[in-house]
DRENVEX-671256 format. One line per field, with one value per atom (N, C-alpha, C, CB): residue number from 1; residue in one letter; atom name; z, y, x. Coordinates in pm, 1 decimal, padded with zeros to 6 digits. Glycine has a CB too. Layout:
N
numar: NUM, ...
vextor: A, ...
voke: CA, ...
pz: Z, ...
py: Y, ...
px: X, ...
This chain:
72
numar: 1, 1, 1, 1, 2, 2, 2, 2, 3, 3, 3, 3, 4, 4, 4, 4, 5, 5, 5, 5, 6, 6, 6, 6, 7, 7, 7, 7, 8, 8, 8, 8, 9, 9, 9, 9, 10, 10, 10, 10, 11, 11, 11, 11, 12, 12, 12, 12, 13, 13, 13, 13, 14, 14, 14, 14, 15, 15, 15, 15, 16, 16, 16, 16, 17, 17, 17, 17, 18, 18, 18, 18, 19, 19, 19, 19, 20, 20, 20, 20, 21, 21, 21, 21, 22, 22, 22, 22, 23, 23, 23, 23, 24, 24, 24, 24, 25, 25, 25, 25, 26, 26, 26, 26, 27, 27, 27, 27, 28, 28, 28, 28, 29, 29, 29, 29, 30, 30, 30, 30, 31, 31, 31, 31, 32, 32, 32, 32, 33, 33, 33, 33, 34, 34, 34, 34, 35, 35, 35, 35, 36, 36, 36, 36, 37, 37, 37, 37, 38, 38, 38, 38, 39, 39, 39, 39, 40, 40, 40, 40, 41, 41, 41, 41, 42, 42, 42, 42, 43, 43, 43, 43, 44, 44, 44, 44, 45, 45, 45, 45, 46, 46, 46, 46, 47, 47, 47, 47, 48, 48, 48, 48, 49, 49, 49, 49, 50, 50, 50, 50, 51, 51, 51, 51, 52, 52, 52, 52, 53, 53, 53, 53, 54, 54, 54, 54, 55, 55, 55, 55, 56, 56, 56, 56, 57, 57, 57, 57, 58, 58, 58, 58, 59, 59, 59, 59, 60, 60, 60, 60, 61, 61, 61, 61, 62, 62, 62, 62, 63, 63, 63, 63, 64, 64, 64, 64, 65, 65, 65, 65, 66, 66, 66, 66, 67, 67, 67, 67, 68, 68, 68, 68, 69, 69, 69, 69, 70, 70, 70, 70, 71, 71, 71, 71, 72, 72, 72, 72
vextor: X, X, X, X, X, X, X, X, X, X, X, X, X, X, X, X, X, X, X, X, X, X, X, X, X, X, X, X, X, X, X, X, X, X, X, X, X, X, X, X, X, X, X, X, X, X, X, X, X, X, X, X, X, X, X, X, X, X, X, X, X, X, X, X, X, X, X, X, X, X, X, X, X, X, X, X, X, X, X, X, X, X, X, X, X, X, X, X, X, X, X, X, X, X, X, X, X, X, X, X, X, X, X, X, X, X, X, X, X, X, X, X, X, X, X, X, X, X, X, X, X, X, X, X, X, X, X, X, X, X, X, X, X, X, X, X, X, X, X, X, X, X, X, X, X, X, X, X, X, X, X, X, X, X, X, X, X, X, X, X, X, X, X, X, X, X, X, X, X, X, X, X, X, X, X, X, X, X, X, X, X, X, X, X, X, X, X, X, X, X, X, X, X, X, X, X, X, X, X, X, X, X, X, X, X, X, X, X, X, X, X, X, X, X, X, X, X, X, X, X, X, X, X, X, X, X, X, X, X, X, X, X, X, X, X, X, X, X, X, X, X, X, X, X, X, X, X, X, X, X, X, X, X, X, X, X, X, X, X, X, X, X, X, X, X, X, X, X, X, X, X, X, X, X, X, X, X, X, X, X, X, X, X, X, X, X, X, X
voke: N, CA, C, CB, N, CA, C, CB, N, CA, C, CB, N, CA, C, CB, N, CA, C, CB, N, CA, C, CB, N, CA, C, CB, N, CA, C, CB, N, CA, C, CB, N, CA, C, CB, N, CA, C, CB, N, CA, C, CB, N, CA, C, CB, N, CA, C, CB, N, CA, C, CB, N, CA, C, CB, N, CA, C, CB, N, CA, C, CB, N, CA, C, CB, N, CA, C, CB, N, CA, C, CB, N, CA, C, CB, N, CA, C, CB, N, CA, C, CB, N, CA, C, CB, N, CA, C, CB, N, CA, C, CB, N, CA, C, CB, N, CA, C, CB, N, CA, C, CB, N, CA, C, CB, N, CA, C, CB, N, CA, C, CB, N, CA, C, CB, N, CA, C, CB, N, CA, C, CB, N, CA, C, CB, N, CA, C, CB, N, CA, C, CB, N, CA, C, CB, N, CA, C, CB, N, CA, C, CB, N, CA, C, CB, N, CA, C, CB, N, CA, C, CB, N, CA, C, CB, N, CA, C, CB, N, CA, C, CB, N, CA, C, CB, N, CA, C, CB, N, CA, C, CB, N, CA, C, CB, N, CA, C, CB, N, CA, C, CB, N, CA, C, CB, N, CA, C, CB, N, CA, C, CB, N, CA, C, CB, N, CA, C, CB, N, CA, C, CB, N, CA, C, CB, N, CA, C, CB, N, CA, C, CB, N, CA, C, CB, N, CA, C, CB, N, CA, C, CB, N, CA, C, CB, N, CA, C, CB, N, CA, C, CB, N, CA, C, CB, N, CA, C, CB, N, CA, C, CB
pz: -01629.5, -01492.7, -01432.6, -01486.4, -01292.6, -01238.7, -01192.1, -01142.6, -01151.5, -01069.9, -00940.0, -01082.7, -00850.6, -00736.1, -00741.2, -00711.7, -00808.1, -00891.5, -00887.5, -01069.5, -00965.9, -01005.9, -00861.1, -01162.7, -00792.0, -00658.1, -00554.0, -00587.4, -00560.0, -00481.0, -00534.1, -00436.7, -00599.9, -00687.2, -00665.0, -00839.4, -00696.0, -00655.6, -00524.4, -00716.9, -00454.8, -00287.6, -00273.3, -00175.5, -00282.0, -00269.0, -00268.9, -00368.4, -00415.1, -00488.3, -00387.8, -00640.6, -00333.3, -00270.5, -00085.7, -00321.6, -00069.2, 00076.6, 00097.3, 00132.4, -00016.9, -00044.9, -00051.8, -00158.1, 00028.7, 00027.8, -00087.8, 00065.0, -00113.9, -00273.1, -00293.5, -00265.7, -00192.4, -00198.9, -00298.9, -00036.4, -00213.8, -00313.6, -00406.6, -00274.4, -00466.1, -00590.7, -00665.7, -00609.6, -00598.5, -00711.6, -00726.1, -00615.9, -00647.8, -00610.6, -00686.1, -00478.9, -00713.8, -00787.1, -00971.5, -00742.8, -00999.4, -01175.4, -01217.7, -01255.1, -01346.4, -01381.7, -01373.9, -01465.2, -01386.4, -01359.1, -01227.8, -01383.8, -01170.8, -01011.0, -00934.8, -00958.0, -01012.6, -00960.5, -00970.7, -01003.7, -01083.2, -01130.6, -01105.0, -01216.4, -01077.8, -00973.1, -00767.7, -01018.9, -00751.4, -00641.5, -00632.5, -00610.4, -00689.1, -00675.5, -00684.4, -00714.7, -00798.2, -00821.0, -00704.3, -00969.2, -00638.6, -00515.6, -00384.2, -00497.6, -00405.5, -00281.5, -00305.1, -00251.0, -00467.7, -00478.0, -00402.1, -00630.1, -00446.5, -00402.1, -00248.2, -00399.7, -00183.8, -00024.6, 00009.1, 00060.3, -00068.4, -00104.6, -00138.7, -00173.7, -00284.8, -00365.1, -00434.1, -00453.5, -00380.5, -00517.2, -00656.0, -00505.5, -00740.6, -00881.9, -00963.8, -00938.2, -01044.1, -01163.6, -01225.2, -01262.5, -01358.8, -01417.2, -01578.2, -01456.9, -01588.9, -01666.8, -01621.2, -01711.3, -01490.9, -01420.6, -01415.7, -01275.1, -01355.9, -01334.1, -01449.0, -01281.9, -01603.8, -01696.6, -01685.6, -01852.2, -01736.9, -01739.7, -01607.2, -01746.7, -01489.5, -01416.7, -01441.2, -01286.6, -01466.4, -01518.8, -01624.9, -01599.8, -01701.2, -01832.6, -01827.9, -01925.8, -01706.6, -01687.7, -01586.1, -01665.9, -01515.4, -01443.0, -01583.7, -01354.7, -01583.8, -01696.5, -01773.7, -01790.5, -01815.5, -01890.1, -01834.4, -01901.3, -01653.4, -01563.9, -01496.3, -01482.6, -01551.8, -01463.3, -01486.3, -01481.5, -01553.2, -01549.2, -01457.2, -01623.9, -01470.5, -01413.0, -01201.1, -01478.2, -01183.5, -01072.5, -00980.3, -01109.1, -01085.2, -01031.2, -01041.0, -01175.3, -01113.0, -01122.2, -00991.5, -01288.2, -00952.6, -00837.8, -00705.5, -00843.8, -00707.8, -00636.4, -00554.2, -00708.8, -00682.9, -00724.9, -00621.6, -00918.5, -00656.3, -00588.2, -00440.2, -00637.9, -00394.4, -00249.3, -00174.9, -00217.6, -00256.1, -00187.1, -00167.1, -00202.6, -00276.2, -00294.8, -00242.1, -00388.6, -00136.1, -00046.8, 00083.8, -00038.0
py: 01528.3, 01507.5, 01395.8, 01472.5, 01392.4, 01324.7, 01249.4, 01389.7, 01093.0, 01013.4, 01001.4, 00945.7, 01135.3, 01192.3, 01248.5, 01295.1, 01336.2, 01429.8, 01320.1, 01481.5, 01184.1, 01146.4, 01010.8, 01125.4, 01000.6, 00936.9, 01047.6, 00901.4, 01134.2, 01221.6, 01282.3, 01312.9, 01288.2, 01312.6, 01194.5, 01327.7, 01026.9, 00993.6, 00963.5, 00930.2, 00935.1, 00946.0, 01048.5, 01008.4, 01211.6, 01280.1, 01200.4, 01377.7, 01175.0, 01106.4, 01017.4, 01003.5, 00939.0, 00811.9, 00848.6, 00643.0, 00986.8, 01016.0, 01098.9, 01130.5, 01173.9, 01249.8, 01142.5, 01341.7, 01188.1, 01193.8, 01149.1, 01277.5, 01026.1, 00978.8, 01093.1, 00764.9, 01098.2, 01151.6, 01300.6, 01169.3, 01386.9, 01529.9, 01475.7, 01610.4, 01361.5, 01338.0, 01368.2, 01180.4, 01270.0, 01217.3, 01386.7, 01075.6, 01469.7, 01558.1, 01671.6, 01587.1, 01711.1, 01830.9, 01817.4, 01836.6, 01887.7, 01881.0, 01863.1, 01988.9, 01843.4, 01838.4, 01951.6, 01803.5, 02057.6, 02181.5, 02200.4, 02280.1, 02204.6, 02164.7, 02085.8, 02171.3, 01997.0, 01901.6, 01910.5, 01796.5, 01961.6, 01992.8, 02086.4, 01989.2, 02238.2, 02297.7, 02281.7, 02413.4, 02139.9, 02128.0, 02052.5, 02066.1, 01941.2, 01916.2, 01960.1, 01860.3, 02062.2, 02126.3, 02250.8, 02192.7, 02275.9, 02346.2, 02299.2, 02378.0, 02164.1, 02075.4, 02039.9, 01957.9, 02020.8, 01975.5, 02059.4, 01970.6, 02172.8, 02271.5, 02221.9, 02442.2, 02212.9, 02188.7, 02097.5, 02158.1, 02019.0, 01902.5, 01906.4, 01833.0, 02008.8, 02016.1, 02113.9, 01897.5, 02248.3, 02377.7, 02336.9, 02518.5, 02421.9, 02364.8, 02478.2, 02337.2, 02514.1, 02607.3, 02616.6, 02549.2, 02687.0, 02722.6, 02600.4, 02917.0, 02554.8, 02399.7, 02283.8, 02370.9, 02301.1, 02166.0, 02145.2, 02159.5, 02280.4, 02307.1, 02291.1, 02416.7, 02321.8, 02305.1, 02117.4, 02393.6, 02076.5, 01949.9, 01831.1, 01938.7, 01901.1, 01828.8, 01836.4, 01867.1, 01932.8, 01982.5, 01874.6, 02139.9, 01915.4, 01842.6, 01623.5, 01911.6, 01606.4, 01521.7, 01455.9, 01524.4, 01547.7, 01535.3, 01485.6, 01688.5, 01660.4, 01628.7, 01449.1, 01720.8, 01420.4, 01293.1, 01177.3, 01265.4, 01181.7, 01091.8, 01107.4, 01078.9, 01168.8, 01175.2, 01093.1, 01289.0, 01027.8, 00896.0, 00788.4, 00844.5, 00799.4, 00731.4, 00741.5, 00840.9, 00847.6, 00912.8, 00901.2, 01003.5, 00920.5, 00923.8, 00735.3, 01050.5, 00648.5, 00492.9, 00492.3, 00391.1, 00505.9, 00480.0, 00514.8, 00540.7, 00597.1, 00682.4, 00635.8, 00727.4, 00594.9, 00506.2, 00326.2, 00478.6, 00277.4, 00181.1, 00200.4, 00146.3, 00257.5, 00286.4, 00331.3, 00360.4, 00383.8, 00367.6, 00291.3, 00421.1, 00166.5, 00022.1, -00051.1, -00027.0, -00053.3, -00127.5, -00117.1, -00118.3
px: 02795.4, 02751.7, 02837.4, 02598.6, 02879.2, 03000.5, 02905.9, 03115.2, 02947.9, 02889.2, 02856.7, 02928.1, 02907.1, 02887.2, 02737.0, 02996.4, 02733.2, 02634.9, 02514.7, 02695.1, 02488.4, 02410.0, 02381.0, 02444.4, 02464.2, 02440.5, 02344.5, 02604.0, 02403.4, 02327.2, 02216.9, 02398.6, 02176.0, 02063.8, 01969.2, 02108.1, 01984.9, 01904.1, 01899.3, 01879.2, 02010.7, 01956.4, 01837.3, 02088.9, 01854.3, 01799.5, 01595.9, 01872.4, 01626.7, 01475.5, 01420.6, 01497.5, 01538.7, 01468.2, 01470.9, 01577.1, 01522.6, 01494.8, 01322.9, 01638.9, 01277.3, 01174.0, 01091.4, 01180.5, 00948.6, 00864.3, 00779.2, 00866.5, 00743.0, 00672.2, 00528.0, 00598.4, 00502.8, 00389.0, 00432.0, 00326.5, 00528.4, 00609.6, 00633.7, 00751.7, 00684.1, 00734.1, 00588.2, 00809.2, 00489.6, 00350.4, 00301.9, 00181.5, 00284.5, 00187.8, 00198.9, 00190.4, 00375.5, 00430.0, 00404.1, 00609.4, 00375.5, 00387.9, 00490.3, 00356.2, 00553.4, 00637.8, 00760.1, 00596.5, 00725.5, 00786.4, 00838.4, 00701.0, 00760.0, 00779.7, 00803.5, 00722.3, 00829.8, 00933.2, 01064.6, 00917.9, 01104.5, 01204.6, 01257.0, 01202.7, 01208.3, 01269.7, 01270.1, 01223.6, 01226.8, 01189.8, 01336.7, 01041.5, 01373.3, 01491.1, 01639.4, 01480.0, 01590.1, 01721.1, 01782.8, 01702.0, 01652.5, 01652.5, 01699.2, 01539.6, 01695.7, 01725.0, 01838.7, 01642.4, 01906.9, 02034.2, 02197.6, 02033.2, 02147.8, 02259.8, 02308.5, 02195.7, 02219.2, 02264.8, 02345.8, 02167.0, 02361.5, 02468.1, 02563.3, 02453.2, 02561.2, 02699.2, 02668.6, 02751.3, 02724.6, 02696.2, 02724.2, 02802.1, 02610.7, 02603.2, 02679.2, 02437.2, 02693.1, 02775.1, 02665.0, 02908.1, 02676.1, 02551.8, 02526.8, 02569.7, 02642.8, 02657.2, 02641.0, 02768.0, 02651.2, 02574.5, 02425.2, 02606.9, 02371.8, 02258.2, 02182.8, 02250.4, 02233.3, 02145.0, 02148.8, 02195.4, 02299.2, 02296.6, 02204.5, 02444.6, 02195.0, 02119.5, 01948.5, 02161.8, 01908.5, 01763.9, 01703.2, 01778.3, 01836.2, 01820.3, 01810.3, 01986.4, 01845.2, 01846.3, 01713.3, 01961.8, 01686.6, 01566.4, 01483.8, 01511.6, 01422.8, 01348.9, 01317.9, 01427.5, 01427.4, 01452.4, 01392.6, 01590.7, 01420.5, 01379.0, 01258.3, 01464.2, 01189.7, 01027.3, 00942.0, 00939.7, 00946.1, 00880.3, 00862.0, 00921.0, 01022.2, 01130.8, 01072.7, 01311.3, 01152.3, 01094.7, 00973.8, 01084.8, 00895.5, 00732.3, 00688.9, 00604.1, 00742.6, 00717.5, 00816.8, 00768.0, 00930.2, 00985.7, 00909.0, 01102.0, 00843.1, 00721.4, 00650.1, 00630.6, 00575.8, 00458.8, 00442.1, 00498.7, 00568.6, 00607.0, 00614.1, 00715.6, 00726.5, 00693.2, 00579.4, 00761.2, 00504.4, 00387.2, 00299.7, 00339.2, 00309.0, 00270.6, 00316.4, 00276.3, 00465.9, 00492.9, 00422.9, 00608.1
């Protein structure tokens, strides 16, 4: 994954809605972003796993970033 890739990815995170982040399941979150990513930067089908695969990893992550903004 390029560092383009992973800038725009979390912009994406931190332009959305905390509330969509908190609200979606895990699954659905994860295709919620990866759905939103394309519009940015078409994916290949090795990106797309590698970005998934990386979501996935960060939902914790994600949803505590969330979490916060809505605590501001």
């Amino acid at each position: 994954m390029t560092p383009l890739m992973l800038r725009q990815l979390w912009s994406l995170i931190e332009t959305t809605q905390a509330t969509l982040l908190l609200n979606l399941d895990d699954g659905s979150l994860v295709q919620w972003l990866l759905r939103q990513f394309p519009a940015q930067h078409p994916l290949n089908s090795e990106e797309t796993t590698l970005l998934r695969s990386y979501i996935h990893s960060r939902l914790t992550l994600i949803r505590d970033l969330a979490h916060h903004r809505l605590a501001l």
